[in-house]
C-alpha positions as CSV (number, residue, x, y, z in Angstrom):
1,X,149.6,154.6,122.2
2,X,149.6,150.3,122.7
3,X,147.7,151.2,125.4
4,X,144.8,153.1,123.2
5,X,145.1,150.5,120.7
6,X,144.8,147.6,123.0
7,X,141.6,149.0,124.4
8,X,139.9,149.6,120.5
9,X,141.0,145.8,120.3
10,X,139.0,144.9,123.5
11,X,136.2,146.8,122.5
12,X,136.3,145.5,119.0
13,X,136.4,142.1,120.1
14,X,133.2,142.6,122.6
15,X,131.5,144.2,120.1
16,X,132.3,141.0,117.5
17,X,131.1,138.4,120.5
18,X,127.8,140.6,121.1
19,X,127.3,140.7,117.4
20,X,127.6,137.0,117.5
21,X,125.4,136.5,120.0
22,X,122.6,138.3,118.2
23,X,123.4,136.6,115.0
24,X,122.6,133.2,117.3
25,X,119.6,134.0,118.4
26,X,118.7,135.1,115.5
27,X,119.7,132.1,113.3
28,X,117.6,129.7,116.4
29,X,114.4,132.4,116.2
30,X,114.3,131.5,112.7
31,X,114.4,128.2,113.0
32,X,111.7,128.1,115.2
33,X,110.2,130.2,113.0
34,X,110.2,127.8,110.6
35,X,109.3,124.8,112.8
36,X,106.1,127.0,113.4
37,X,105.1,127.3,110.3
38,X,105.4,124.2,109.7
39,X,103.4,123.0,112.5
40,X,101.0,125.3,111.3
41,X,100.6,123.9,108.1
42,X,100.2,120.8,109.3
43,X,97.3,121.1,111.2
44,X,95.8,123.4,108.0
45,X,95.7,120.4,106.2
46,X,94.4,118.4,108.9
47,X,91.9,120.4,109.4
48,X,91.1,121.0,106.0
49,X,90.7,117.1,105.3
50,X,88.7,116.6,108.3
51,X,86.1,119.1,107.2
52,X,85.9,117.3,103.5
53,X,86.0,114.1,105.4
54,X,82.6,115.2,108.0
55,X,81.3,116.0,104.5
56,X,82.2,112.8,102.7
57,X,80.8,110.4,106.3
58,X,76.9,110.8,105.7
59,X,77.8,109.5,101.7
60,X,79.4,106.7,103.5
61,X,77.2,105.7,105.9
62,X,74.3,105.6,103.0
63,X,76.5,103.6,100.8
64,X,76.5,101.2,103.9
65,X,73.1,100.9,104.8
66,X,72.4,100.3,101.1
67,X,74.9,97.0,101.1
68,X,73.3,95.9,104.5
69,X,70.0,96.1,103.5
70,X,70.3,94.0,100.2
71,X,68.9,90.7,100.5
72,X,70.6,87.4,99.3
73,X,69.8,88.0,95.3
74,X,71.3,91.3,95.5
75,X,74.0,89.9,97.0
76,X,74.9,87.9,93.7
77,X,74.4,90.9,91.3
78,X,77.3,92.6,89.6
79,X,75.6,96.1,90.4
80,X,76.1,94.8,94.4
81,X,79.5,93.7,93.8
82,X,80.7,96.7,92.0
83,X,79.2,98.7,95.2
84,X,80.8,96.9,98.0
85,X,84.2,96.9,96.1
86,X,83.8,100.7,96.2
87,X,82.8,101.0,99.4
88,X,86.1,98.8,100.9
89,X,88.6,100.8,98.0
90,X,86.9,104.3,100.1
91,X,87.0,103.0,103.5
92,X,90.7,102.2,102.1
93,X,92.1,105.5,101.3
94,X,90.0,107.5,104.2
95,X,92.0,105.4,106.3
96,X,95.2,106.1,104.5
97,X,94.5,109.7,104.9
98,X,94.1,109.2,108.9
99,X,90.5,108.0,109.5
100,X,89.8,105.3,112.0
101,X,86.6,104.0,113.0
102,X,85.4,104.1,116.8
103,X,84.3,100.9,118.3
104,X,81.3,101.2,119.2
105,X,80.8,97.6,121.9
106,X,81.2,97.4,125.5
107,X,81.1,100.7,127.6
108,X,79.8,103.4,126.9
109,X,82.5,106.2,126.5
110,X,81.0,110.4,126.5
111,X,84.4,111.1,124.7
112,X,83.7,108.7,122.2
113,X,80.3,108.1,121.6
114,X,77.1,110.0,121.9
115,X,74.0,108.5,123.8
116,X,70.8,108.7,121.5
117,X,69.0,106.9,123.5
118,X,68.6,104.9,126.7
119,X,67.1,101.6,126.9
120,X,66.5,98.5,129.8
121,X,69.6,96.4,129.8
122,X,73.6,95.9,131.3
123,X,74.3,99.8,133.2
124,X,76.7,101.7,130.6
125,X,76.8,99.0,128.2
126,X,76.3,99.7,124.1
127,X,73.1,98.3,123.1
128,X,73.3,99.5,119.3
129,X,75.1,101.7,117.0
130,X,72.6,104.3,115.2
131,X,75.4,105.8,113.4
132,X,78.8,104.8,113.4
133,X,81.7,106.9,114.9
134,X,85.1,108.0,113.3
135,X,88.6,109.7,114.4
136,X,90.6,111.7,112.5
137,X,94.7,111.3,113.2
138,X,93.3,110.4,116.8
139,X,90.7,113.3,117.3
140,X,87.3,112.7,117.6
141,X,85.7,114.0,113.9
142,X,82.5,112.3,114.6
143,X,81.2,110.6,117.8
144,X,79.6,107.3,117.2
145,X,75.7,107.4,118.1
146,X,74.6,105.0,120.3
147,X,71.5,103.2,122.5
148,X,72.6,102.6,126.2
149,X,71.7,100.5,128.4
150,X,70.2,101.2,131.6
151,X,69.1,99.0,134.9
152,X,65.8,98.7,135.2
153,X,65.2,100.4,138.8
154,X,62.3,99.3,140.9
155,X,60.6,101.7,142.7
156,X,58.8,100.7,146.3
């Protein structure tokens, strides 16, 4: 009879460990369950803010080209003022929200900027910026456009 109920114990106690077992793996499933969706979320809202951002660029890039077109009179107005302070206090919170401009002097990079044209001068080297470039949390959201330079070559 201690024999019979030492072998219910045994299997008692391996079915409690395999239980536990389970009950571990399913506690750490969970929790990368959860780190998942978390993840997930994440780059949801990233990639929800970088489509409003791609929409809110071309607004920006006007409002620029407006302040660096006014001439020296402009430049005094209140109306001018008012704009530029806008323009830095929006350049201020894009950036908050993970928005980085690409520099757009020296070499030309294909991962960061896009060739829109090719003109004589230094091989490789950034000639202009047409339209200026941005990253979003270190992505590419917009390649800057760019002139290249390009060596003359003779021919003979």
């Amino acid at each position: 009879m201690a024999k019979k109920q030492d072998n219910k114990i045994t299997e008692l106690e391996n079915k409690v460990n395999e239980l536990e077992a389970q009950l571990k793996r399913a506690v750490a499933d969970y929790h990368n369950l959860e780190k998942r969706v978390a993840e997930g979320r994440s780059e949801l809202t990233k990639w929800g803010t970088g489509e409003l951002l791609i929409k809110i660029l071309p607004i920006l890039d006007h409002l620029d080209k407006a302040l660096s077109g006014a001439n020296e009179q402009d430049q005094q107005s209140g109306w001018f003022q008012g704009v530029e302070l806008t323009v830095k206090e929006l350049k201020q919170v894009l950036e908050s929200e993970g928005l980085g401009q690409i520099a757009a002097e020296g070499l030309f990079d294909p991962n960061l900027h896009e060739a829109v044209d090719i003109r004589g001068g230094e091989d490789n080297k950034i000639l202009e910026v047409v339209r200026k470039g941005y990253t979003l949390n270190g992505k590419v959201l917009r390649p800057a456009q760019v002139v290249v330079g390009r060596k003359e070559q003779i021919n003979g």
